[in-house]
N, C-alpha and C positions, 0 to 999 in steps of 0.2 A: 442502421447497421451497428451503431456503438450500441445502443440497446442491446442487440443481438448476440453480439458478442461476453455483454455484461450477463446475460439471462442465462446462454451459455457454457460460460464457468460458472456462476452459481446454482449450478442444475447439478455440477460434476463433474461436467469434461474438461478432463485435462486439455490447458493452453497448447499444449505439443499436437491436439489432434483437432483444433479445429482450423478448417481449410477456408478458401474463401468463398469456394463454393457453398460447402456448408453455412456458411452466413445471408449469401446471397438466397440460398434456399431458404433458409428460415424468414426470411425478409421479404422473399418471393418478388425479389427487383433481379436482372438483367445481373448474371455472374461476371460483366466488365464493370462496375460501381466500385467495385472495391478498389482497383485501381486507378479509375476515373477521380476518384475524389480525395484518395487516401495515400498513391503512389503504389501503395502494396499492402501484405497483409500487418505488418509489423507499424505501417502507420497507422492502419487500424488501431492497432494496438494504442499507441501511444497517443491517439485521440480520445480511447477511451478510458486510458489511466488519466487523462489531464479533465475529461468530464466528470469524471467521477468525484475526482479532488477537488472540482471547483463547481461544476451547477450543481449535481446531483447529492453533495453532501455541504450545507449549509452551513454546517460546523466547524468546516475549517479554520475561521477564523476565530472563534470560539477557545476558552480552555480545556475543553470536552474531546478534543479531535481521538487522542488514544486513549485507553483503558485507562482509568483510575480507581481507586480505592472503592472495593465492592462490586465491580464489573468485571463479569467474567467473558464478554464474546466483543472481538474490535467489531464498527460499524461494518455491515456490510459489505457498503462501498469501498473501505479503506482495505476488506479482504480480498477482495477483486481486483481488485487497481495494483495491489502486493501480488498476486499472482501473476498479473500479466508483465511485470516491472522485473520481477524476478525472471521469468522464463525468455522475455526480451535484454536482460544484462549483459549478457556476453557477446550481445549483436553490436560490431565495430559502427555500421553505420548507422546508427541510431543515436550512437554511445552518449554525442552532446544533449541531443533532447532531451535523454533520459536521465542524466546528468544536473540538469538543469529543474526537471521537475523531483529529481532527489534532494536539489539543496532547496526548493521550496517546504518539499514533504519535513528535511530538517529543522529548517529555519522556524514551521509554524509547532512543532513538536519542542525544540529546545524556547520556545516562548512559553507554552504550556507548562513547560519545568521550570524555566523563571520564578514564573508568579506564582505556580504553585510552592514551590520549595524555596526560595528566596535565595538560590543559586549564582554565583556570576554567570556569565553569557557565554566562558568559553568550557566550565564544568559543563554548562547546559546542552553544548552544541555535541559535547563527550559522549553528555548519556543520552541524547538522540537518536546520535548514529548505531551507541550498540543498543538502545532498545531496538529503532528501527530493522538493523541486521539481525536482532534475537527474532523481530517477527517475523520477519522474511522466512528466516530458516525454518523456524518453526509451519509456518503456511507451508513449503515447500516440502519438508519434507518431515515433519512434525508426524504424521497418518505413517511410513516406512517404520519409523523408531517407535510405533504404537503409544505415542504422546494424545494425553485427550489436552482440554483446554484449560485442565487442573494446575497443569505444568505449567502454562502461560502464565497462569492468573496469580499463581505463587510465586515464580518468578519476578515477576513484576512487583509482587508486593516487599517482597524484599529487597529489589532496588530502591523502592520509595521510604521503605525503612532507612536505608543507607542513606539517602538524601534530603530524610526529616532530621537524623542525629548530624548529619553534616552542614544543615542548614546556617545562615546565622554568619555564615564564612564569604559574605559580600566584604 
């Protein structure tokens, strides 16, 4: 079922429209699964942000997790996982999990800025958080404001501009 859901947004459907039935259908198990295993559909959700982050993209622990210099598209999985993370934010009962796997998703991204830029830890944890909010918004709602991935990829290079001249500042 986290498969299905993962295949699912990156087919195109919008997080707002898939049901649980829809998942059960595509999975072609018993439409009570989803709650049998998961509570409901939103822990779906957040089993499959938390697989994506951890089995299915190896790179996490790696310096490679977000975009850097000459990469123009985040991993897959890290687009996925930002989809479902974003459209689940505003749900109160979730909020700790998702909370929880946001200061993971920071934590392994301002290491990545570390060593790459030779940053202290709490500059690091700064541009994290807004790259990580720049990506969100961007996934979310990046396709509305007719932004391709030029946008992203520029962006991004001119923070890492800012934080190669700023380097050095340990």
């Amino acid at each position: 079922m986290i498969l299905a859901v993962y295949e699912l947004v990156w087919s195109g459907m919008a997080v707002s429209s898939i049901s649980g039935h829809a998942v059960t259908e595509y999975c072609s198990v018993d439409k009570m699964y989803v709650n049998r295993y998961f509570g409901d559909l939103p822990g779906l959700y957040l089993a499959t942000i938390e697989y994506l982050l951890t089995v299915r993209m190896n790179s996490m622990i790696s310096t490679d997790v977000f975009p850097m210099e000459g990469e123009m598209n985040l991993d897959p999985n890290i687009e996925v996982a930002f989809k479902l993370a974003t459209f689940m934010s505003g749900q109160q009962e979730h909020k700790e999990r998702l909370t929880q796997i946001g200061q993971i998703v920071t934590a392994v991204y301002a290491k990545q800025l570390e060593r790459n830029f030779d940053v202290d830890e709490s500059r690091a944890i700064q541009e994290a958080k807004f790259g990580i909010m720049f990506i969100a918004g961007f996934l979310s709602i990046g396709n509305v404001l007719e932004l391709d991935s030029r946008v992203l990829h520029d962006f991004l290079d001119r923070r890492r501009d800012e934080l190669k001249r700023g380097s050095g500042s340990k």
